[in-house]
Backbone bond lengths (Angstrom), bond angles and torsions (degrees), N, CA, C in turn:
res aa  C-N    CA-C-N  psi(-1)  N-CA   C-N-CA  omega(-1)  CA-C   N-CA-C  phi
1 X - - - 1.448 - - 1.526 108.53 -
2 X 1.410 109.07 138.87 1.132 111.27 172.89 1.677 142.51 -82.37
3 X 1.583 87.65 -64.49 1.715 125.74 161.71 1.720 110.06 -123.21
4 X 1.131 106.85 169.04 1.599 129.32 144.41 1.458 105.50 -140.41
5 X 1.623 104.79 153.29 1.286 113.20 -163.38 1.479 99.97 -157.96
6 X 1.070 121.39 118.39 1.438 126.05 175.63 1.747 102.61 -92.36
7 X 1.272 99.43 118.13 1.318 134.97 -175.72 1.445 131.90 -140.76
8 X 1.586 130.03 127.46 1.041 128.66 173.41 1.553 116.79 -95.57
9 X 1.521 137.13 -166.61 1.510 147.71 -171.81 1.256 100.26 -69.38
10 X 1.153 91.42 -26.30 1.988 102.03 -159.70 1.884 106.72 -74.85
11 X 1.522 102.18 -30.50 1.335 113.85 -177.75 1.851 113.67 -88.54
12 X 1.665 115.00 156.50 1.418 121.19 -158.12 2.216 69.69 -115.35
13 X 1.632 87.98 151.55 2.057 93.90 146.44 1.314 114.74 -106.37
14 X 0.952 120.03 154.12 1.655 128.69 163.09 1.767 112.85 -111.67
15 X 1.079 130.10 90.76 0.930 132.44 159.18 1.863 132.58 -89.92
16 X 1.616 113.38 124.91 1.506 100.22 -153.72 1.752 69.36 -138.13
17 X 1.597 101.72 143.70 1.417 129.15 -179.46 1.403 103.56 -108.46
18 X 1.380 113.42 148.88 1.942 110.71 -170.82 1.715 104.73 -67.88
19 X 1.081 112.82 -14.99 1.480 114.91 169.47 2.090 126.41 -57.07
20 X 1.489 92.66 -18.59 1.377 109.88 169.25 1.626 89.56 101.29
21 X 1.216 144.35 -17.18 1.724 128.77 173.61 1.834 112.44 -51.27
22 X 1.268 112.08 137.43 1.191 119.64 -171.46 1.877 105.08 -119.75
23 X 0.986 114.03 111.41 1.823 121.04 165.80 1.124 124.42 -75.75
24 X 1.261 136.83 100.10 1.690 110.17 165.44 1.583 93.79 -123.71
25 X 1.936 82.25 135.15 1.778 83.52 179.97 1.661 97.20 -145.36
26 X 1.373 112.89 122.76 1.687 115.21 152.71 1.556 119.76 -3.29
27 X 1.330 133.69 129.25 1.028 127.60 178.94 2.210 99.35 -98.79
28 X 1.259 108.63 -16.89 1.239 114.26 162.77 1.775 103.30 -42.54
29 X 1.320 135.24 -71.70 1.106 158.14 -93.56 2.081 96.56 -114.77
30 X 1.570 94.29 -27.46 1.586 110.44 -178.51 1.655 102.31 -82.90
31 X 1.695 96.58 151.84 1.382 106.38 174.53 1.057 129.06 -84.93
32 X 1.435 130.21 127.02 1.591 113.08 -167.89 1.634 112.16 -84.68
33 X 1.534 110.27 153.57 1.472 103.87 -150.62 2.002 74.69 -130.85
34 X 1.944 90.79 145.75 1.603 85.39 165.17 1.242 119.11 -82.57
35 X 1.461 103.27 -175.50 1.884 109.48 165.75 1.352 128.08 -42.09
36 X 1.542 125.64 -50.69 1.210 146.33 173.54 1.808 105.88 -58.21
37 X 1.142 111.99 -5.39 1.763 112.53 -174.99 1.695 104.37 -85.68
38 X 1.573 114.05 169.55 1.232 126.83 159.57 1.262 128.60 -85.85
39 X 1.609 118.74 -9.12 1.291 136.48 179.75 1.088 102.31 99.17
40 X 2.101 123.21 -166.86 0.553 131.99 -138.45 1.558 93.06 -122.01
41 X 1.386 125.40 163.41 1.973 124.06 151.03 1.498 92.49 -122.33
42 X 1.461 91.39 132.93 1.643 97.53 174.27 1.477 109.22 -116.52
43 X 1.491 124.02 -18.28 1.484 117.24 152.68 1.452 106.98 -123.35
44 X 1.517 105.41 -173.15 1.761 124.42 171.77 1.654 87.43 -117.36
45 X 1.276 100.63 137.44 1.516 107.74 163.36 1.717 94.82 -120.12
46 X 1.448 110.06 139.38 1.411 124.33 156.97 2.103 108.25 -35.95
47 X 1.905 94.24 148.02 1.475 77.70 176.83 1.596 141.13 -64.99
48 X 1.556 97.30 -19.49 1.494 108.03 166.22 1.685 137.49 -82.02
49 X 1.196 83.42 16.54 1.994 96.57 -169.65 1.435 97.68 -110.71
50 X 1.104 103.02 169.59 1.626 111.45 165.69 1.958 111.25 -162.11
51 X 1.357 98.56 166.23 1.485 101.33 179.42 1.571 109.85 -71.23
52 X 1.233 99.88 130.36 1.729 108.95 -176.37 1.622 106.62 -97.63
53 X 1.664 120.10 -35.00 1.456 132.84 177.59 1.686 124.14 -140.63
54 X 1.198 144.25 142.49 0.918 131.18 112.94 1.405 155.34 -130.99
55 X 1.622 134.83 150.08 1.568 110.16 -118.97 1.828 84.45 -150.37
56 X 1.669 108.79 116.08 1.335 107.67 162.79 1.783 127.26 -56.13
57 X 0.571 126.58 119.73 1.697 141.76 166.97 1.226 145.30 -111.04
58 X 1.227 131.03 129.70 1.638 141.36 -143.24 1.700 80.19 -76.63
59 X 1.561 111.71 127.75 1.301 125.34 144.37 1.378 126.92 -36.35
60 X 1.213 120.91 116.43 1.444 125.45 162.58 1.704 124.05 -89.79
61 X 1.652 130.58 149.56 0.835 99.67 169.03 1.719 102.29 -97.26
62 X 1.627 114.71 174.20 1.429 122.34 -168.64 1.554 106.84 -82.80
63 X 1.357 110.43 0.32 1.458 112.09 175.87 1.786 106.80 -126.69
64 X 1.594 89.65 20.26 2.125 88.76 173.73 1.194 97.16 -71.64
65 X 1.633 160.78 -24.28 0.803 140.83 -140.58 1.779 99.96 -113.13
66 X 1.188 112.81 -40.64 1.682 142.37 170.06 1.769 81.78 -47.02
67 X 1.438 134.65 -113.33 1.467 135.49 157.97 1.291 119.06 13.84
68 X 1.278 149.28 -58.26 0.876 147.11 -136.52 1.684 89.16 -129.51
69 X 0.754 133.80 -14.45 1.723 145.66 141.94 1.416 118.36 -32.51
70 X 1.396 102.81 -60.48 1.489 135.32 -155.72 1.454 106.58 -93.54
71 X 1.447 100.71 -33.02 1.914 99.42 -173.74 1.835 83.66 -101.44
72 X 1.148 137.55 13.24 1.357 114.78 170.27 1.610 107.48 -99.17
73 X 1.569 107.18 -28.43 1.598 120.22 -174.28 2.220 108.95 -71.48
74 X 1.752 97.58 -37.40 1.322 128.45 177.45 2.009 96.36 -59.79
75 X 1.477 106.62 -61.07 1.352 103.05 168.73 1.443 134.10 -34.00
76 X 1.681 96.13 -61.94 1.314 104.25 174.15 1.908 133.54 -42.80
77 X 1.712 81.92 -65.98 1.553 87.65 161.91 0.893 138.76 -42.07
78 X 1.533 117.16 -39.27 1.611 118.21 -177.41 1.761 102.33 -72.42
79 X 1.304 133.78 -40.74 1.208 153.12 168.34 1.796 111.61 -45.17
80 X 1.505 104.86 -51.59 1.855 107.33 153.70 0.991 111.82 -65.93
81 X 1.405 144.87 -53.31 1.814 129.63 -155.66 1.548 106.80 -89.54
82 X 1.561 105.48 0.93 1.697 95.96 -176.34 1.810 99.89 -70.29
């Protein structure tokens, strides 16, 4: 075992291996496992690597950046036609 991390859908993981590879994956997206389980593997690390971190993180959506594009350009304009 690596980590445990109490996390909801709403939350992303960040997992980064001392090799410098970086994970970020939806916690929506994982299978939920019962009590009686061994958990989950969410990567393969090579045999010489190992996990260096892993770190709960506020969900993004894949179009926050697309949005926030659009309401900054939307800003502007309204800021020219006043």
């Amino acid at each position: 075992m690596v980590a445990i991390k109490n996390v909801t859908d709403n939350d992303d993981l960040m997992i980064i291996n001392k090799s410098g590879l970086t994970i970020r994956m939806a916690v929506a997206n994982l299978r939920v496992m019962g009590r009686a389980t061994q958990g989950v593997k969410l990567i393969n690390i090579k045999e010489n690597d190992s996990i260096a971190a892993v770190a709960k993180v506020m969900h993004e959506d894949e179009n926050a950046d697309e949005i926030s594009d659009n309401q900054i350009k939307n800003d502007e304009n309204d800021k020219n036609n006043s």
